[in-house]
C-alpha positions in Angstrom: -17.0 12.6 -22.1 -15.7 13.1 -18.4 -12.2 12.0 -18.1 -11.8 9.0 -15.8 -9.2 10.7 -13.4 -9.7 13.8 -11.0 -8.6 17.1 -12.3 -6.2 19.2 -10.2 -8.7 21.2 -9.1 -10.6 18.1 -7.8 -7.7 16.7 -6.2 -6.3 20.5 -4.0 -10.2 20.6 -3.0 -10.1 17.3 -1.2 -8.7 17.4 1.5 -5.5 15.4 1.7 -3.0 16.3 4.2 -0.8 16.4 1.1 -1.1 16.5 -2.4 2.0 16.6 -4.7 2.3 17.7 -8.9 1.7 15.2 -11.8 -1.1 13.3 -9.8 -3.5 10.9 -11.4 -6.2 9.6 -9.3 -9.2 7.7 -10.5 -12.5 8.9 -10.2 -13.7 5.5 -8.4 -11.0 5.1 -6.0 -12.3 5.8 -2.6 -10.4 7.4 0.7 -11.6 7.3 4.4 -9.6 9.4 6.6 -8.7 11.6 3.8 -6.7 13.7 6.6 -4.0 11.2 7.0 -3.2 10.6 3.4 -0.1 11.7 1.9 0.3 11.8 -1.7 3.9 12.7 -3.4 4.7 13.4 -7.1 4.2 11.4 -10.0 1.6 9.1 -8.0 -0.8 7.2 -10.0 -4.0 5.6 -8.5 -6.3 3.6 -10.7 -9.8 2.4 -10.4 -11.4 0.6 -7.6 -8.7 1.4 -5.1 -9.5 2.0 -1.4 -7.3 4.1 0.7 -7.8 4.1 4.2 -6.2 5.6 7.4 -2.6 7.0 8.0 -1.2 6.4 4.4 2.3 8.2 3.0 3.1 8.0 -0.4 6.3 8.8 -2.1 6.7 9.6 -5.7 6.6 7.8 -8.5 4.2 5.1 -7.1 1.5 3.2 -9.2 -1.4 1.3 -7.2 -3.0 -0.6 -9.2 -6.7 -1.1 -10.0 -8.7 -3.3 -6.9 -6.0 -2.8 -4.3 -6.7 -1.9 -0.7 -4.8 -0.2 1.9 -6.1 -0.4 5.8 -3.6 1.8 7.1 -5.0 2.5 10.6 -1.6 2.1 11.8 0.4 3.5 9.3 1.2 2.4 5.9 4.2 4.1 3.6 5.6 3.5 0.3 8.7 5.0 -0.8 9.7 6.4 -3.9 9.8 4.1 -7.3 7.5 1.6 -5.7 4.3 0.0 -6.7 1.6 -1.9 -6.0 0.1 -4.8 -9.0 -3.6 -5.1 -9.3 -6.2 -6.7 -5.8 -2.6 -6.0 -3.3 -4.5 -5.8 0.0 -2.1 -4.3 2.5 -3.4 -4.4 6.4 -1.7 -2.4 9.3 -4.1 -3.8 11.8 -5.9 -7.1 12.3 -8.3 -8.4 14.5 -8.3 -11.4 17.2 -9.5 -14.4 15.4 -8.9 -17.1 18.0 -12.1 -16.4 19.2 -11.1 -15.3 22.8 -13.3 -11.8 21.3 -15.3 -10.7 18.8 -14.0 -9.4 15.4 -15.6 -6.9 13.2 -16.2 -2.9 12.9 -19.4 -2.6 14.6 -18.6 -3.8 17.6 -18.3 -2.1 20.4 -14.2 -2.1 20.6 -13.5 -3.4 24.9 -15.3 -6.8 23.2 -12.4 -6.8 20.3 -9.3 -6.7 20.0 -7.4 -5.2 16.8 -3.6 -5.2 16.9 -0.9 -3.7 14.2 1.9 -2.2 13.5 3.2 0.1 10.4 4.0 -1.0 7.2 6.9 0.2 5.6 7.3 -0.6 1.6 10.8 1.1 0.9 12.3 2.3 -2.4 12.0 0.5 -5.7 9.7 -2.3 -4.4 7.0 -3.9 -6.4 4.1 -6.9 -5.1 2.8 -8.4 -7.9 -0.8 -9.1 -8.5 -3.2 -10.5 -5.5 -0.3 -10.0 -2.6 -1.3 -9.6 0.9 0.9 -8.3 3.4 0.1 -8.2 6.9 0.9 -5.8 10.2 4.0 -4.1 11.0 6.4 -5.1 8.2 9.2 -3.8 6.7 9.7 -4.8 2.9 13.3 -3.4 2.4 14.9 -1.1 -0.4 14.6 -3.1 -3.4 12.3 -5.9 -3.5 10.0 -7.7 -5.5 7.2 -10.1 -4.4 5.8 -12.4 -6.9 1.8 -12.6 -7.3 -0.1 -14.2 -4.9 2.5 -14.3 -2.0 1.7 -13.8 1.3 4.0 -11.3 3.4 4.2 -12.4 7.0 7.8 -11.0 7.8 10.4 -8.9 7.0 11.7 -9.2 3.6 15.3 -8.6 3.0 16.7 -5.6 0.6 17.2 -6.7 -3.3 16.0 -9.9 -3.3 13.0 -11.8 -5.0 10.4 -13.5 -2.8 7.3 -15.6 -3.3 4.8 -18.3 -2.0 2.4 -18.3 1.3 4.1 -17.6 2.8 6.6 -15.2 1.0 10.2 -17.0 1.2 13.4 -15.9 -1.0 13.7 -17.1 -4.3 16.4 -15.2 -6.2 18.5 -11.6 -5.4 17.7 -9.3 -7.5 19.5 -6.8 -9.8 20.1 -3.5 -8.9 21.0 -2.4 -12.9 17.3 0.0 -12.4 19.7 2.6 -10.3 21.8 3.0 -13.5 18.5 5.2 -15.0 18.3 7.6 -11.8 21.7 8.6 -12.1 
């Protein structure tokens, strides 16, 4: 029976930019840009994932099964952080007011795709189905309930949720106590 994640043979002969120890990676997540992908310690990736573009990953970070990261622009997630199952994470986006035309496979002086880096900072977690759009910082610390939409800068040890992601609660820092 072939075991569902890579062996660490499979995952040195890919080609990441970098590859760190104690790596699980499914054998049907998928990675475009392979080049740009940064993968620390203790980083699981389950099934279904799709990795694409400029991505950094700290250690001990769990992506979930069916997530998606676009990170044309730049995506990171810091240590202890993690991402529930379908999270779609987007560094760029294109036009849609229809003053251009949207899509890959057109020619790009007819489009226009904007962005900005997303930072996900230590000991963050988006629950199931988040989507968080270009150029925002989640800050040290926070959790996103499922199904929230991230539009903005989120605020260090707090508890957001809703479409968009608003504060609900702060948030306990108690998790620190195990790292020391």
């Amino acid at each position: 029976m072939q075991n569902s994640f890579l062996s660490s043979e499979e995952l040195n002969s890919i080609g990441f930019k970098r590859i760190g120890q104690g790596v699980f990676i499914s054998r049907f997540a998928r990675f475009y840009g392979i080049e740009n992908i940064e993968i620390g310690n203790n980083v699981r990736i389950d099934d279904f994932c799709i990795l694409s573009g400029a991505i950094k990953l700290g250690d001990y970070i769990h992506i979930s099964a069916y997530t998606a990261l676009y990170g044309r622009y730049g995506i990171e997630l810091q240590d202890y952080s993690g991402l529930s199952p379908r999270c779609s994470i987007f560094s760029a986006t294109d036009d849609f007011t229809g003053n251009n035309l949207v899509g890959p496979m057109i020619n790009a002086k007819f489009t226009n795709v904007t962005g900005g880096k997303v930072l996900i900072e230590k000991y963050c977690q988006l629950g199931a189905n988040c989507v968080v759009l270009p150029g925002v910082t989640i800050h040290e610390g926070v959790t996103v309930g499922a199904m929230s939409l991230v539009i903005q800068n989120l605020n260090g040890w707090k508890i957001y949720k809703g479409i968009p992601a608003v504060f609900y609660k702060d948030r306990s820092k108690k998790m620190l106590d195990y790292l020391k």
